[in-house]
C-alpha positions as CSV (number, residue, x, y, z in Angstrom):
1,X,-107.3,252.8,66.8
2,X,-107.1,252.3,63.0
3,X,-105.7,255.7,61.3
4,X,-106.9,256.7,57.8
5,X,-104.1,254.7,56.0
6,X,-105.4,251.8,58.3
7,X,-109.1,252.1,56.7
8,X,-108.9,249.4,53.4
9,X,-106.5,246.5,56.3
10,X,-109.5,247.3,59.0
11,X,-112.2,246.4,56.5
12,X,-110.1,242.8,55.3
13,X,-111.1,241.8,58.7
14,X,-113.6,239.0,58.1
15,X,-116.7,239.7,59.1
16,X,-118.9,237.6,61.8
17,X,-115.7,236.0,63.3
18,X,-114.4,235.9,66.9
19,X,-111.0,236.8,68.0
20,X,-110.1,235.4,71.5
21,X,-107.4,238.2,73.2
22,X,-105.3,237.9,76.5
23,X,-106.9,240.0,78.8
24,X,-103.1,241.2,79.3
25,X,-103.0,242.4,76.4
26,X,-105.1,244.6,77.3
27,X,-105.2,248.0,79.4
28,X,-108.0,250.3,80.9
29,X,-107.1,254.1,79.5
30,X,-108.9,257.2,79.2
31,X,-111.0,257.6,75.7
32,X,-109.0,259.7,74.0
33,X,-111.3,261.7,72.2
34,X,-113.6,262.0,75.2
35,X,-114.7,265.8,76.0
36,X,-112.6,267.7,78.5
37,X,-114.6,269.3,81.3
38,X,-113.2,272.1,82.2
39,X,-114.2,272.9,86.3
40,X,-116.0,276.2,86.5
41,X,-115.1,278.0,90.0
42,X,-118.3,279.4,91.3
43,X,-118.1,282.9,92.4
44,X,-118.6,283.7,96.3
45,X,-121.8,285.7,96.4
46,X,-121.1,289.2,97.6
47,X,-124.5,289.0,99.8
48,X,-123.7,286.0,101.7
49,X,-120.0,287.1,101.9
50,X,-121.7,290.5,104.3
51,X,-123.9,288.3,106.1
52,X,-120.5,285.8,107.1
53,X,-119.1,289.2,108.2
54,X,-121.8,290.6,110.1
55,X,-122.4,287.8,112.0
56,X,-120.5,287.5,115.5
57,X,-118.6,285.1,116.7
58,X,-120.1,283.2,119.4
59,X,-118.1,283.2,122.4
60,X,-116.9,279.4,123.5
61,X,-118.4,278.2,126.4
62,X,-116.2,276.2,128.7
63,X,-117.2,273.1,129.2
64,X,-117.5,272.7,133.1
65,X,-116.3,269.3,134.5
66,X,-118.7,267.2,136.1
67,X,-118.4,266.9,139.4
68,X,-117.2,262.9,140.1
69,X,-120.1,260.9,141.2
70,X,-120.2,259.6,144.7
71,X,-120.2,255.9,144.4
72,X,-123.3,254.4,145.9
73,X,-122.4,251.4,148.4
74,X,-125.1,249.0,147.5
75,X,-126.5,247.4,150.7
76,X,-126.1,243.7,150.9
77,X,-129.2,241.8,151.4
78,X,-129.8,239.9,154.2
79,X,-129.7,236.1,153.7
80,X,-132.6,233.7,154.8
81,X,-131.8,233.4,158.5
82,X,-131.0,237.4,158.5
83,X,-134.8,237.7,157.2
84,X,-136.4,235.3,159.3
85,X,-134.8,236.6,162.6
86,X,-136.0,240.5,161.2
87,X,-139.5,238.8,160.9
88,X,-139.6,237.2,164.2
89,X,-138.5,240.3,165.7
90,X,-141.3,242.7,164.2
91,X,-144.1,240.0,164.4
92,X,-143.1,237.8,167.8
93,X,-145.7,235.5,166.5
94,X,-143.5,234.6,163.6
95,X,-141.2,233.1,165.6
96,X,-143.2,230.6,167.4
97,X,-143.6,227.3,165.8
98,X,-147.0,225.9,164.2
99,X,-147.4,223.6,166.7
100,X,-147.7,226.5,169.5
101,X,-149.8,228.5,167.0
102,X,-152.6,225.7,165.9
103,X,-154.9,225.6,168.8
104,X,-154.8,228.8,170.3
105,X,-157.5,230.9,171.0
106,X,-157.9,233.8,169.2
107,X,-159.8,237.0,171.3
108,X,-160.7,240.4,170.0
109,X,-159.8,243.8,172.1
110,X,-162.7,243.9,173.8
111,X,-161.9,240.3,175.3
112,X,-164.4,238.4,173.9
113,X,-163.4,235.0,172.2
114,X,-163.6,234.9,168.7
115,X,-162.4,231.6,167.0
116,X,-159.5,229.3,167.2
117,X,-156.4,228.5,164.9
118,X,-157.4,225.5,162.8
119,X,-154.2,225.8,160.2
120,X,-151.6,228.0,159.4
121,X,-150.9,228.0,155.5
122,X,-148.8,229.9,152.9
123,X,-151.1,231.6,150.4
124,X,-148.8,230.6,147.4
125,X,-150.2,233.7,145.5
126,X,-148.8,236.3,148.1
127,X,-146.8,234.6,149.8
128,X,-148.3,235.3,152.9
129,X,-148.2,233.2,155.9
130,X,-151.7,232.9,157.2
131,X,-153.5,231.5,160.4
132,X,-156.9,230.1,159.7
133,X,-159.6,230.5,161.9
134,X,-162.8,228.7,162.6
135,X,-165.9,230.7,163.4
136,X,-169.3,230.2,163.9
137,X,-170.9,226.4,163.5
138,X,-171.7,223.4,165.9
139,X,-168.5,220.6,167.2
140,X,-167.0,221.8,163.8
141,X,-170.6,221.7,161.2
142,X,-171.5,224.9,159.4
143,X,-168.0,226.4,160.5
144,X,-166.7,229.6,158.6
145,X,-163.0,229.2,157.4
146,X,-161.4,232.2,156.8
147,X,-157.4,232.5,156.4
148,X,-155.9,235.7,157.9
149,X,-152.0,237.1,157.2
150,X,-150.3,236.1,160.6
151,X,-148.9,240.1,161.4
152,X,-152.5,240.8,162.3
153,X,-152.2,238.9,165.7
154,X,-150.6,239.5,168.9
155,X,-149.8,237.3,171.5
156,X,-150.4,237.7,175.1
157,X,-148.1,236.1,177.5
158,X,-150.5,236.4,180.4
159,X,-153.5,235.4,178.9
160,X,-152.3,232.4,176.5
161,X,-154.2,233.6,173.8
162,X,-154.1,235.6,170.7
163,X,-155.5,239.3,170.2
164,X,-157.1,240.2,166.6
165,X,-158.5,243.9,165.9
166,X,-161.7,242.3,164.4
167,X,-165.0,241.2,165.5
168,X,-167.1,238.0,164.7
169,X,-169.0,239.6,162.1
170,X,-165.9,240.7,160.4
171,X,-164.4,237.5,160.5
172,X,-167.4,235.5,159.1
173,X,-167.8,238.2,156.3
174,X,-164.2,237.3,155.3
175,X,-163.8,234.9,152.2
176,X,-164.1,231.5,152.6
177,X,-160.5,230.1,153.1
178,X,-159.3,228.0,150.2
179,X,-156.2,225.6,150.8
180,X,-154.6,222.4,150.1
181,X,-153.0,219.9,152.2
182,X,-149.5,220.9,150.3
183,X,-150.5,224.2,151.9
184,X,-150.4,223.7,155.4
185,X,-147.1,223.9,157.3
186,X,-145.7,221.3,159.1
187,X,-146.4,221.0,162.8
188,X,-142.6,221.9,163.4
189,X,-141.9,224.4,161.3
190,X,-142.1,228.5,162.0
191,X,-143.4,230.8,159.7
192,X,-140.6,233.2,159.9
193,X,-137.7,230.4,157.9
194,X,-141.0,229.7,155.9
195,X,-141.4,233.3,155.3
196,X,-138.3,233.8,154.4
197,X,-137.5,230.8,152.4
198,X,-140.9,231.5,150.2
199,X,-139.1,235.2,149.8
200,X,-135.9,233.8,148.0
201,X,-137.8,231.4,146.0
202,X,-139.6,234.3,144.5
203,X,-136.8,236.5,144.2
204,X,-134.8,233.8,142.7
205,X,-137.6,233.2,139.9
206,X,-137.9,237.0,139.3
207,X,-134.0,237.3,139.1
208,X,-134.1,234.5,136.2
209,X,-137.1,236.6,134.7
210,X,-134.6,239.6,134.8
211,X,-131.6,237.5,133.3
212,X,-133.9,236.3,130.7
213,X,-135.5,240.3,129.3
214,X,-131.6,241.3,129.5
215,X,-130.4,238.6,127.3
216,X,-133.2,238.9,125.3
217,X,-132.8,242.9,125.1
218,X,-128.9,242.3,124.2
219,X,-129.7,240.0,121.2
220,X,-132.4,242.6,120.1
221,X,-129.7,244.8,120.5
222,X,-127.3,242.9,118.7
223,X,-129.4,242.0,115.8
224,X,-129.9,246.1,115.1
225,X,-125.9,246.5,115.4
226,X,-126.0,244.0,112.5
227,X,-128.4,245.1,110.6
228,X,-127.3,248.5,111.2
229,X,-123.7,247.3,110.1
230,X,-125.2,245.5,107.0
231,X,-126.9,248.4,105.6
232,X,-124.1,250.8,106.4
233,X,-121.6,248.4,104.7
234,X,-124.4,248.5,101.2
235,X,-124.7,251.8,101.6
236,X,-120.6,252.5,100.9
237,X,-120.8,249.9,98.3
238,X,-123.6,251.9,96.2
239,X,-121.5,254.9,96.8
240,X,-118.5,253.1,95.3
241,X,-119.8,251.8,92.9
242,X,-121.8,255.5,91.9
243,X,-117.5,256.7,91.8
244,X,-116.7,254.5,89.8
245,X,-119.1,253.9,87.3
246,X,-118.4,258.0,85.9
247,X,-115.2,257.1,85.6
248,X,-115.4,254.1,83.5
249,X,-118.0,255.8,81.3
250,X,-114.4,257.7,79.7
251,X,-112.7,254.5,79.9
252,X,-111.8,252.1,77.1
253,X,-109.9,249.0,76.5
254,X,-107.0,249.5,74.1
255,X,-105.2,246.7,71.7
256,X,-102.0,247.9,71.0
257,X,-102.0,246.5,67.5
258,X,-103.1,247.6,64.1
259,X,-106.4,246.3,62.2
260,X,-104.1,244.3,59.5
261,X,-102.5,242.3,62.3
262,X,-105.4,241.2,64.4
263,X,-106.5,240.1,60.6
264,X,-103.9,237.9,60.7
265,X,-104.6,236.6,64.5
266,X,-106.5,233.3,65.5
267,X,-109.8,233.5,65.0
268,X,-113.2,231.4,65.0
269,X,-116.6,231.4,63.4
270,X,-119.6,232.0,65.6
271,X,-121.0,228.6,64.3
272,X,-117.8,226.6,64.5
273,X,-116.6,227.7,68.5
274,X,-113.4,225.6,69.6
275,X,-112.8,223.7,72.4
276,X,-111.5,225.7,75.0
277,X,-109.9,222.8,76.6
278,X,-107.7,222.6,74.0
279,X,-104.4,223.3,75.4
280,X,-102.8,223.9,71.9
281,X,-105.5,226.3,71.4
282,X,-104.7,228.5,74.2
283,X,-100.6,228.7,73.6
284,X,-101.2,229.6,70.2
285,X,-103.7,232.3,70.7
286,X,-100.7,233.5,74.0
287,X,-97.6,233.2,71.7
288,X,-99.2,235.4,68.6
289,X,-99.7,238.6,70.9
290,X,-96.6,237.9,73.0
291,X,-95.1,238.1,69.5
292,X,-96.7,241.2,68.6
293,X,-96.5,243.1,71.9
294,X,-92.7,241.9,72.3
295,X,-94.0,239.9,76.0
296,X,-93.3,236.8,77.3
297,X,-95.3,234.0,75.9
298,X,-97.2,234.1,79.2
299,X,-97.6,238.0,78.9
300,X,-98.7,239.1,82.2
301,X,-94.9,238.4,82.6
302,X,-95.0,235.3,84.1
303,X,-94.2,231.7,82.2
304,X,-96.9,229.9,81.0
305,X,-97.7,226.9,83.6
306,X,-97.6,223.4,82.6
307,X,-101.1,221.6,82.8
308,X,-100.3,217.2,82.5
309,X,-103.8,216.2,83.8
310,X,-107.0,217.7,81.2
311,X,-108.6,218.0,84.7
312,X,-106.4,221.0,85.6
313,X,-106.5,222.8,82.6
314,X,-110.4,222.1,83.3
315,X,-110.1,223.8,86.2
316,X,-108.1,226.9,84.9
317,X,-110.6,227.8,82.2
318,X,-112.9,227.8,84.6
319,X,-111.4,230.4,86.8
């Protein structure tokens, strides 16, 4: 801030030289001859103050409490032999073994004989347990196969045999029955735990299927939070930065020294820059202003620290 009798010591100062300055000797103040703005109140607008007062005030509502929710007792699912004892019970024939089943003959309601059980499989698509019968043919060549789900048969005590609601024809028009050997149940074994068993299995993989879309759902979910985070953290960042960059558009940084003595402070050429690892360098430049400014040599306040190894003062710079 050179004044008018400041004028001929400000134009002494060599030109095209650099003068290294303590950032502490430095402050942040408001330009002094920056233009005042003066606020301008705006005036309420007559018209909008008579449509504030003609409008009425809107009655509050009270909120009405929601009525506590009944809490629903979740029914526990039966366990495999729960299942397989409900399945033998519905279907009777569910709880024989496969060595009872295979064999029987199989009649339709009108009594006449239809086929006999050749297998009984699990159709690893539907689970189904199915009996399959043999129709048609001659001692077992040109025989139809066709595997049908085991609720469809009934078993009569008196007679021996089993009852299916179909006829020949329908049987024979079925599909042909298509099975592996890792298909067929084991002579010992009743569909009903087989049932029931296949049931778990499947629930158990859709249960992992479920685990899996929910975990995958939560990370979706936690990748928006973070994103969602990350551009709400930029977003009052640019608004910081928009407050603050008005602000320093009035500021300046003020040397509290005339023209005449930074004339007289250590100074460089631009072609002939010094090495800044020069610890001399650095007190010298530190002890002028803490002269001039009345500070401690270290004039943030604080004594200059002792540097022994180069690397260290290296390091210092640096920062």
């Amino acid at each position: 801030e050179a004044e008018d009798e400041d004028a001929e010591a400000a134009e002494a100062i060599e030109e095209g030289r650099l003068y290294p300055i303590p950032l502490a000797a430095l402050s942040l103040e408001e330009r002094p001859d920056g233009p005042e703005e003066e606020a301008v109140e705006e005036e309420p607008d007559p018209a909008e103050e008579d449509v504030a007062e003609a409008e009425p005030e809107e009655e509050e509502v009270a909120e009405e409490e929601p009525e506590p929710e009944e809490e629903e007792v979740a029914e526990e699912e039966p366990d495999e032999q729960q299942r397989a004892q409900q399945l033998a019970e519905e279907h009777p024939v569910y709880g024989m073994t496969v060595d009872e089943i295979t064999g029987t003959d199989v009649y339709n309601e009108e009594g006449e004989e239809i086929a006999s059980v050749r297998e009984v499989i699990v159709d690893r698509a539907s689970q189904d347990i199915r009996a399959v019968l043999g129709v048609g043919g001659f001692l077992g060549i040109g025989e139809h196969e066709a595997a049908i789900p085991l609720e469809h048969f009934q078993y009569s005590d008196e007679e021996g045999h089993f009852i299916l609601a179909m006829t020949t024809e329908e049987v024979q028009d079925l599909p042909e029955a298509e099975y592996s050997d890792e298909d067929v149940l084991e002579s010992d074994a009743r569909p009903a735990e087989v049932a029931a068993r296949e049931f778990d299995e499947q629930r158990g993989e859709a249960e992992q299927q479920d685990e899996q879309q929910q975990e995958a759902e939560q990370q979706d979910e936690q990748q928006q939070e973070a994103e969602q985070q990350e551009a709400l953290q930029q977003q009052e960042a640019e608004q910081q930065q928009q407050e603050v960059e008005p602000q320093l558009e009035n500021m300046v940084l003020v040397l509290d020294i005339t023209p005449e003595e930074l004339r007289d402070a250590p100074s460089f050429a631009e072609d002939e820059f010094p090495d800044v690892r020069d610890e001399e360098w650095h007190q010298a430049i530190v002890a002028f202003y803490a002269e001039l400014l009345d500070e401690d040599p270290a004039v943030n306040g604080e004594p200059e620290a002792e540097m022994d190894e180069p690397a260290e003062a290296e390091e210092e710079m640096e920062q």
